[in-house]
C-alpha positions as CSV (number, residue, x, y, z in Angstrom):
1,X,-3.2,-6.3,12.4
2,X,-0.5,-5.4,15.2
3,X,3.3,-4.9,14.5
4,X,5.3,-7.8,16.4
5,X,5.9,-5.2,19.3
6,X,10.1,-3.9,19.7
7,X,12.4,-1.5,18.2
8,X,13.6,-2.6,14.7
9,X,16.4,-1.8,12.8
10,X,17.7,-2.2,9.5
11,X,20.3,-0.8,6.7
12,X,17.7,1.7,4.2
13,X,19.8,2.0,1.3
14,X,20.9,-0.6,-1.7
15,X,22.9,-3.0,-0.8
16,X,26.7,-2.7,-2.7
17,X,29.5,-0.2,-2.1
18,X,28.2,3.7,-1.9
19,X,29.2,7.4,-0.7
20,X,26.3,7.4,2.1
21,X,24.8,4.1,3.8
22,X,22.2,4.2,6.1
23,X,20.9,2.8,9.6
24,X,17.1,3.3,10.2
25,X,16.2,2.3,13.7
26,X,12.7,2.8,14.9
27,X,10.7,2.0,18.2
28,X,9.9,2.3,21.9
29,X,14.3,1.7,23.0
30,X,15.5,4.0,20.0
31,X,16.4,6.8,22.8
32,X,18.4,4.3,24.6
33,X,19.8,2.8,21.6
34,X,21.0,6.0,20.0
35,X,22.6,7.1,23.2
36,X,24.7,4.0,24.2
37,X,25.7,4.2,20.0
38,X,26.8,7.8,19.9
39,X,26.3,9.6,23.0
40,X,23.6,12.6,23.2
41,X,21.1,12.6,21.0
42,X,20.8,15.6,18.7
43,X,17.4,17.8,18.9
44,X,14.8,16.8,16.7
45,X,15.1,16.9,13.0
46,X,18.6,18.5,13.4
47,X,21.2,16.5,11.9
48,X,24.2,16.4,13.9
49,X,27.7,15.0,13.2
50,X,28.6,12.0,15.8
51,X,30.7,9.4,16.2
52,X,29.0,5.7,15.8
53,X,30.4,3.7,18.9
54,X,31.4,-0.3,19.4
55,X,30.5,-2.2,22.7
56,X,33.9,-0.9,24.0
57,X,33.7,2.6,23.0
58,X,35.6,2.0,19.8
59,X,34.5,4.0,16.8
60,X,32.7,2.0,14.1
61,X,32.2,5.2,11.8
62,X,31.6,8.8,12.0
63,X,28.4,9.9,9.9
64,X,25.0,12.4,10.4
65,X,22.8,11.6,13.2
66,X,19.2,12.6,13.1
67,X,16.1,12.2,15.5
68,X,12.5,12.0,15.4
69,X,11.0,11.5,18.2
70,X,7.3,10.4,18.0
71,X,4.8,10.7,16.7
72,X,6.2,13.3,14.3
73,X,8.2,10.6,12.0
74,X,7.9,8.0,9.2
75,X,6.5,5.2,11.6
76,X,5.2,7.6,13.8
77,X,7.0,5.8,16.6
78,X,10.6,7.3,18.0
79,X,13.0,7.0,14.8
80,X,17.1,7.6,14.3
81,X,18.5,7.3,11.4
82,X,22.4,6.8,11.0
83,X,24.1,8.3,7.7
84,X,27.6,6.9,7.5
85,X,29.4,5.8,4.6
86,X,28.0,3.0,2.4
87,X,31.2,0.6,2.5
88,X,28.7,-3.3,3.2
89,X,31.2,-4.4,6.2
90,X,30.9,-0.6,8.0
91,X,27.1,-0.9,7.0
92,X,27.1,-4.4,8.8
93,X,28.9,-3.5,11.9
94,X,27.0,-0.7,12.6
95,X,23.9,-2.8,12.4
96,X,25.2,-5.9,14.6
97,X,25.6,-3.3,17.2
98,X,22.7,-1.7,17.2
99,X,21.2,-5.6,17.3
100,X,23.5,-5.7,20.2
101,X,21.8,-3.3,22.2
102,X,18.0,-4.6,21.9
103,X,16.8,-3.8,18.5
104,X,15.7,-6.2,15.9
105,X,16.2,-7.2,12.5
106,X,13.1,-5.7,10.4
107,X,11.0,-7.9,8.5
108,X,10.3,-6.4,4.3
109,X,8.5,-3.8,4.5
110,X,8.0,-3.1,8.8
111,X,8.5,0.4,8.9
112,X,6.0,1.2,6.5
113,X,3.6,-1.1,8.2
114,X,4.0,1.1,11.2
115,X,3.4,3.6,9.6
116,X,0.1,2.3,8.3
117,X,-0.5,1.2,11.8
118,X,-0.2,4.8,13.3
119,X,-2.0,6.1,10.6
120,X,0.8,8.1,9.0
121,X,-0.5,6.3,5.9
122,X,-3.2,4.7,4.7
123,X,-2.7,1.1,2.5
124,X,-2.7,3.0,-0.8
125,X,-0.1,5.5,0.2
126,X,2.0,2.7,2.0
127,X,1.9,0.2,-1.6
128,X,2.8,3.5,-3.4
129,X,5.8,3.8,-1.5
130,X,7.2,0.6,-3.1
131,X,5.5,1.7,-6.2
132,X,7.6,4.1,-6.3
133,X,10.9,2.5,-5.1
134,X,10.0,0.3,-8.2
135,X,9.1,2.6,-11.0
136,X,10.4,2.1,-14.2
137,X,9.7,5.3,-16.1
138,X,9.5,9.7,-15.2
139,X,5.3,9.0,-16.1
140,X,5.6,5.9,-13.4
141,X,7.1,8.1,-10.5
142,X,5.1,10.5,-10.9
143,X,1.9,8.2,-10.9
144,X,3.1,6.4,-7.1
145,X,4.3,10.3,-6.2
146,X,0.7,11.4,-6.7
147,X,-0.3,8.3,-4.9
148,X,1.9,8.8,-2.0
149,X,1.2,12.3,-1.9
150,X,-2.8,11.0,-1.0
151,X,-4.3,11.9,-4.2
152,X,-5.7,8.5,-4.9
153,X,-7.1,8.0,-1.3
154,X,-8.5,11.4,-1.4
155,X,-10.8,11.1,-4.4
156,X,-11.7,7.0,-2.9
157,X,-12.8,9.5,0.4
158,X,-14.5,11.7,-1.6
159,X,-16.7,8.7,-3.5
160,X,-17.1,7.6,-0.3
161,X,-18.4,10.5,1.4
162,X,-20.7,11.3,-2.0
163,X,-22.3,8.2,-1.3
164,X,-22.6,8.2,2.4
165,X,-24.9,11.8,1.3
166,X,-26.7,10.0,-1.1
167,X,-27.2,7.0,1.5
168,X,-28.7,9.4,4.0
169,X,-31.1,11.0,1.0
170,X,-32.4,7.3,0.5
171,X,-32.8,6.5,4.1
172,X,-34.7,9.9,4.4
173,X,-37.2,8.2,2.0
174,X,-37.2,5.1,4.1
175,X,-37.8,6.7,7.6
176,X,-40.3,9.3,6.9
177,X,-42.6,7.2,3.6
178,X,-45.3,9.5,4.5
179,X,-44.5,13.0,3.9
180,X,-45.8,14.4,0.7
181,X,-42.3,14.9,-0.9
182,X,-41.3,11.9,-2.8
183,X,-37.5,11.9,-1.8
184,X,-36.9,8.8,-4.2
185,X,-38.5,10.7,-7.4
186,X,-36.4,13.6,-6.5
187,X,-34.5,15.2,-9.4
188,X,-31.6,16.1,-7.2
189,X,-31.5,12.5,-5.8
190,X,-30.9,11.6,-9.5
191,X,-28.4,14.3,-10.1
192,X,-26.3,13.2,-7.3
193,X,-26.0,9.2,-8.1
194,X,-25.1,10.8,-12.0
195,X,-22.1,12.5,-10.1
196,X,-21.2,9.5,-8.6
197,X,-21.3,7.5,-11.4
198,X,-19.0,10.3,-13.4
199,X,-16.5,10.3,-10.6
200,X,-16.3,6.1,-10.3
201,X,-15.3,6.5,-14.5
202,X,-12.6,9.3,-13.8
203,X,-10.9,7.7,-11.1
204,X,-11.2,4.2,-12.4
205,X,-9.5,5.7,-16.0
206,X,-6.9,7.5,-14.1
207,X,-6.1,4.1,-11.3
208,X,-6.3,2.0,-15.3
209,X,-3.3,4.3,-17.1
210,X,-1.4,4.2,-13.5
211,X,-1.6,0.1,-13.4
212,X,-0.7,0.5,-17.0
213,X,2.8,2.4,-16.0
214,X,3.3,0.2,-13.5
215,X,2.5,-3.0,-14.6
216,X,2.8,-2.6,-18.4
217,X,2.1,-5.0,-21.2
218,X,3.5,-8.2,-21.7
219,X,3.9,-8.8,-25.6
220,X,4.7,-11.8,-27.1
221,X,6.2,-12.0,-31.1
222,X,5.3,-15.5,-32.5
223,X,5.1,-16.5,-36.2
224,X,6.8,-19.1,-38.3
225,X,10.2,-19.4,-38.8
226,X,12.2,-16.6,-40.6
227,X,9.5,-14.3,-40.3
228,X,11.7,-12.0,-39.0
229,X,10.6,-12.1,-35.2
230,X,14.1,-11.7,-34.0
231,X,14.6,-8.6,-36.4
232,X,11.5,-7.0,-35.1
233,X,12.5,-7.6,-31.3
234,X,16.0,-5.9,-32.2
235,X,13.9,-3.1,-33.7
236,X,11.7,-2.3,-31.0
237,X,14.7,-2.7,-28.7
238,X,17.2,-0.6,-30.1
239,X,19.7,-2.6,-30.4
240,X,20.7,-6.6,-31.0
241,X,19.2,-8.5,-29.0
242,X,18.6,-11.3,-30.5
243,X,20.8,-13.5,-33.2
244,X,19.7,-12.5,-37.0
245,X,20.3,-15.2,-39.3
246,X,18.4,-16.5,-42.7
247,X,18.8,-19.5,-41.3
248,X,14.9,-21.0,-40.2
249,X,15.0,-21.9,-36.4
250,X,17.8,-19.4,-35.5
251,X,15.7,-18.8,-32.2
252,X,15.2,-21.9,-29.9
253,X,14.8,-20.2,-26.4
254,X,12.9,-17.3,-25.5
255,X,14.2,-13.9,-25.3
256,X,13.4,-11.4,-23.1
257,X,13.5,-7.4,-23.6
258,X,12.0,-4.5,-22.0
259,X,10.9,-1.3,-23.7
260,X,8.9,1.6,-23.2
261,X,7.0,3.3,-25.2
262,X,6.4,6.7,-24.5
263,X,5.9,5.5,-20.8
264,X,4.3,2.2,-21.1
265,X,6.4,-0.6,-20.3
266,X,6.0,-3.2,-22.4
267,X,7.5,-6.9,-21.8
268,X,8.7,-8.1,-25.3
269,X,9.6,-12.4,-26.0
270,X,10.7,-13.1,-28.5
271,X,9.9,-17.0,-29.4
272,X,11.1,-20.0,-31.5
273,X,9.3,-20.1,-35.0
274,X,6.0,-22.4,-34.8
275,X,6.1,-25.4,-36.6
276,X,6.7,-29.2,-36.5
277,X,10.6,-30.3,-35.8
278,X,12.6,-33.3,-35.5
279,X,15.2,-31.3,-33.6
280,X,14.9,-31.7,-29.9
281,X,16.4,-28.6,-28.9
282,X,13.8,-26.7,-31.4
283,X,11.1,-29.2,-30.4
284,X,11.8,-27.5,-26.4
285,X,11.6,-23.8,-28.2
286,X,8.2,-24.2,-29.5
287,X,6.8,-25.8,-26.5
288,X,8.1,-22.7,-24.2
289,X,6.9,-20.8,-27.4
290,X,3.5,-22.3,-26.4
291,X,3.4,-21.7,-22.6
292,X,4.5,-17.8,-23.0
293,X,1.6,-17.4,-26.4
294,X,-0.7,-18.4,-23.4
295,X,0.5,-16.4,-20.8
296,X,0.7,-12.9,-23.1
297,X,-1.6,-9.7,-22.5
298,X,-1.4,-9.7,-26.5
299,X,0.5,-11.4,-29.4
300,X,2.4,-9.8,-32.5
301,X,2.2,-12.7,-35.1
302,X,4.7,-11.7,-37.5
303,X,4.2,-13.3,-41.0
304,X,6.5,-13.0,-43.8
305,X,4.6,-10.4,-46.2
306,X,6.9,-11.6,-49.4
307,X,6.2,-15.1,-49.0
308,X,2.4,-15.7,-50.8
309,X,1.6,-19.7,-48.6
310,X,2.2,-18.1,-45.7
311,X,0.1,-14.6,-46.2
312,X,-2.5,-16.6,-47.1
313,X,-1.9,-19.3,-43.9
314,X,-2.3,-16.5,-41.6
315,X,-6.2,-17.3,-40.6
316,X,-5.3,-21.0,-40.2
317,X,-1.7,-20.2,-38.3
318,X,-4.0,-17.8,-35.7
319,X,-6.4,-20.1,-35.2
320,X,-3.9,-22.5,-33.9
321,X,-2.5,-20.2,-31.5
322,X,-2.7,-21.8,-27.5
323,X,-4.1,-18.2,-26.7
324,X,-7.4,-16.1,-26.7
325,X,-5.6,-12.9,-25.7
326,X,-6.0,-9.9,-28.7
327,X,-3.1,-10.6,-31.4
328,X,-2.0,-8.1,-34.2
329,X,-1.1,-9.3,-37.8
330,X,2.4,-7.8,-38.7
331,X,3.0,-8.4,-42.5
332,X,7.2,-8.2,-42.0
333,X,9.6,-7.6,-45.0
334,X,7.2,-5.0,-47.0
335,X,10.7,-3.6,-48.5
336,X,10.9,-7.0,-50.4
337,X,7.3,-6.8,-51.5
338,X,7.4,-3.4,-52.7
339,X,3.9,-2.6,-50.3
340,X,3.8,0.9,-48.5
341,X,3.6,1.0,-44.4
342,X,-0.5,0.3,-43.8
343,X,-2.7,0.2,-40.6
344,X,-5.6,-1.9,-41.4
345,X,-8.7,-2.5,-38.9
346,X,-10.8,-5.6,-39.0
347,X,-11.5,-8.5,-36.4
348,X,-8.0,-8.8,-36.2
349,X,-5.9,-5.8,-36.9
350,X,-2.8,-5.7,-39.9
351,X,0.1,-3.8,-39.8
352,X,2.4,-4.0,-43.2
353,X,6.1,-2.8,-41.9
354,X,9.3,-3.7,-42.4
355,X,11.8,-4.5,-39.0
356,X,14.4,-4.4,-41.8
357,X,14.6,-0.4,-42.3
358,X,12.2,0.7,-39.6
359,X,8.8,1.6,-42.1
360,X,5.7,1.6,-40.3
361,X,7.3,0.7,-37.2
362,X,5.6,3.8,-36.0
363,X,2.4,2.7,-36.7
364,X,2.8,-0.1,-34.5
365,X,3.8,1.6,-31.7
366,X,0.8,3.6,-31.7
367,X,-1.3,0.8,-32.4
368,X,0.0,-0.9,-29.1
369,X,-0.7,2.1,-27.0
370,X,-4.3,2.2,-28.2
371,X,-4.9,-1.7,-27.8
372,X,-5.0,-1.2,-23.7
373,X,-6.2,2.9,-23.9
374,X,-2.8,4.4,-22.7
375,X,-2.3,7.9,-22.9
376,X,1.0,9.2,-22.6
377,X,2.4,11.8,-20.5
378,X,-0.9,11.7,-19.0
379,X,-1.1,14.0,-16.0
380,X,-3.8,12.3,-13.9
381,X,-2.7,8.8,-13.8
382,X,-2.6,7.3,-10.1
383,X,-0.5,4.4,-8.9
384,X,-2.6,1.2,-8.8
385,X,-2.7,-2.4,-8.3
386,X,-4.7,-5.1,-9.4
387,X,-6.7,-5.0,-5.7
388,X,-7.4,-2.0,-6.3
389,X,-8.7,-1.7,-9.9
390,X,-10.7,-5.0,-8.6
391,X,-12.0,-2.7,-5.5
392,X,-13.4,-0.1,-8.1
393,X,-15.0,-2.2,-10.5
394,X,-16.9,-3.7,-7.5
395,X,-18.0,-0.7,-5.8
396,X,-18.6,0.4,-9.7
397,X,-20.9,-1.9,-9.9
398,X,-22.6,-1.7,-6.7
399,X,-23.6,1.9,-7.9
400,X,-24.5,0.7,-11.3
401,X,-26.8,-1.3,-9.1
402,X,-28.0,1.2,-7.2
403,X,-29.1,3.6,-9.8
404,X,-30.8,0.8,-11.6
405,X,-33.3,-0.3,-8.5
406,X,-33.9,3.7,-7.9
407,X,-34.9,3.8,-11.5
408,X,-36.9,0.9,-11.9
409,X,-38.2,-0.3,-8.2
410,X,-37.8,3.3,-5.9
411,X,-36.7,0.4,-3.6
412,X,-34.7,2.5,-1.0
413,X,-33.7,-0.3,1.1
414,X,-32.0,-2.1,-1.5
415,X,-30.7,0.9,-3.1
416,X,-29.2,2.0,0.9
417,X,-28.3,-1.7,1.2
418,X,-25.9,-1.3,-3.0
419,X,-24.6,1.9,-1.6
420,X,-23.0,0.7,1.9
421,X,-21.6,-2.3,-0.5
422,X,-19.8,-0.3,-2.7
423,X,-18.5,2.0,0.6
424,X,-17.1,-1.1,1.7
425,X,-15.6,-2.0,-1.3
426,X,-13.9,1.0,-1.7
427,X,-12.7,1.1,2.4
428,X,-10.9,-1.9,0.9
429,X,-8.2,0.5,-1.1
430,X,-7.1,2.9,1.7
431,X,-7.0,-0.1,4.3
432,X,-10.4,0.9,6.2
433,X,-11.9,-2.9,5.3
434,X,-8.8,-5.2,5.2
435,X,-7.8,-8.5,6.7
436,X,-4.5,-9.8,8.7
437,X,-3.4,-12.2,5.3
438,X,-4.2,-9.1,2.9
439,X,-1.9,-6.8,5.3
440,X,1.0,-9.6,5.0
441,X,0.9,-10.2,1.6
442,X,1.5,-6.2,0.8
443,X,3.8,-5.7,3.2
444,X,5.8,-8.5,2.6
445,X,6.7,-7.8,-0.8
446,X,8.4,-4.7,0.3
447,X,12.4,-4.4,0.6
448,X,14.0,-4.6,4.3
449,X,14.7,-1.1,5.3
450,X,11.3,0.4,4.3
């Protein structure tokens, strides 16, 4: 894929009112530009106070100048960047004149595609840049810093090179089928595809909690009315959120919250008590109630734990439930039926608390942290994407196939033949093996400016 060829320009920071704005201009005319705007150019990487220039030598704005002449910059192109102040209509002048004199608008996300172009990055370093213009949490940043920083594309390069080792073993066995050492029965030969098969678990756990930070969960409360759905949402939330009445149907639309627990972001709704109602406002509730219960990565089905019908509805109510995502009992209002805060396992799991006074609330958290494996503060996550966690569990397999012909047919070919499938699978996460659509699509959901 090839950058629509030109010097671009566009304003990097947020848009709003701010101390510092700035004007990131990059291409093959970003010498000429920067010296019609503000006269000389300042040496390279030395920022230099100048004077930002109309058509008619006017000032537009006085602000920090600094060059970066290629290939030694973001895009690897020629690069200024103008730091004025952040006032929008300054911001916007300044960028209508640089237009002026033959730059561009950028598209989302352009720089950084040249950047992946000129192989200052590779794809998962570029998607880790927005990762981390996007991160929600400290554990989140951290993830897309160690992704940006190369750690994820180094350990997909050193799978890749482990197998391209253990391609050339097989082939060995392939080219030279007569010598008297049996290259294919070779304990070493074995030792190395159980390396790879330890490193394909360790990087796919640490890519897993780094989708988990960025991605999160999205948990949906359902139950009957005046379960105390609403009081739970407020719970987890921190505050009110939601309107708490004793009223049944106090909820008709859906609420939406966003948490964290200890790192993992976690999408709460809250939805309109399931049951049959004449009301056609309600009646609109519990058919959005419906579409999110099928959407959810998990459902909290909150069930009033002093009312005895519907305890002992609760098989029937789940059953009914337009989902087949995992769902957690929570037996709600404990402090009126004088039970203690319980965890208890099963095909489906029940948690007695009360959202009333907090008890066992705990528990639940933990609970929803071990559902999807997430470890807090954990040191070796990696920002990743669905693609990517896709990419490894193909390769994954690939191996998985591999070692299972070398065990049970000493079939080189088809073991060589596994091997450069999963290289290619994994050439797919750092951008080696990608296509022009694939390219858009990432790049396109960037901001304008990076």
């Amino acid at each position: 894929m090839s950058p629509v060829p030109g010097t671009i320009a566009a304003i990097s920071t947020a848009p709003g009112r701010g101390g510092i704005g700035i004007v990131r201009i990059s291409g093959p005319a970003c010498r000429s530009i920067g010296e019609q705007l503000i006269g000389e150019l300042p040496a390279p990487r030395v920022a230099a106070l100048r004077a930002f220039l109309g058509e008619h030598g006017e000032p537009i704005d006085e602000g920090i100048a600094l060059y970066f002449p290629a290939p030694h910059s973001l895009t690897g192109e020629d690069v200024l960047e103008l730091q004025g102040h952040g006032g929008p209509v300054v911001l916007d002048l300044l960028l209508r004149r640089v237009l002026a004199l033959g730059a561009r608008g950028a598209e989302p996300g352009e720089f950084t595609q040249r950047a992946f172009l000129n192989e200052k990055l590779d794809l998962a370093q570029a998607e880790a840049v927005a990762d981390l213009i996007d991160s929600g949490s400290a554990q989140a940043a951290r993830a897309a810093l160690r992704s940006l920083q190369g750690e994820f594309s180094s350990r997909v390069h050193a799978l890749v090179e482990a197998m391209l080792q253990l391609r050339m073993w097989v082939e060995a066995a392939i080219d030279f089928p007569d010598e008297e050492i049996d290259f294919l029965a070779d304990r070493a030969l074995g030792e190395r595809m159980e390396s790879i098969r330890r490193q394909f678990a360790e990087l796919g756990e640490a890519a897993r909690q780094g989708s988990l930070l960025r991605d999160g969960l999205t948990l949906v409360i359902a139950g009957r009315p005046n379960a105390g759905k609403s009081s739970l949402l407020n719970r987890l939330a921190g505050y009110d959120a939601a309107i708490v009445t004793a009223i049944p149907g106090t909820t008709r639309d859906v609420l939406r919250e966003r948490i964290e627990i200890d790192g993992l972001p976690l999408h709460i709704l809250d939805t309109a008590g399931l049951r049959e109602s004449p009301d056609e406002v309600e009646a609109e509730g519990i058919r959005r109630a419906h579409r999110e219960i099928e959407r959810a990565d998990h459902v909290l089905f909150v069930v009033d734990a002093a009312d005895p019908g519907a305890v002992a509805a609760v098989e029937a109510d789940l059953a009914a439930l337009p989902t087949s995502a995992p769902r957690t009992i929570v037996l709600n209002k404990i402090d009126r039926a004088a039970r203690e805060p319980a965890l208890e396992e099963g095909a489906v799991t029940r948690i007695r608390l009360s959202a009333a006074t907090g008890a066992g609330l705990d528990l639940l958290r933990t609970h929803l942290k071990d559902c999807v494996g997430f470890h807090a503060a954990g040191s070796g996550a990696l920002s990743a994407r669905a693609r990517h966690l896709d990419a490894l569990r193909r390769a994954r397999g690939h191996v998985e196939e591999a070692h299972r012909l070398l065990l049970e047919r000493h079939a080189g070919e088809l073991v060589a033949q596994e091997l450069t499938d999963a290289q290619r699978a994994l050439g797919e996460i750092t951008g080696e093996v990608s296509s022009d659509d694939l390219l858009g699509r990432i790049f396109g959901s960037f901001c304008i400016g990076k």
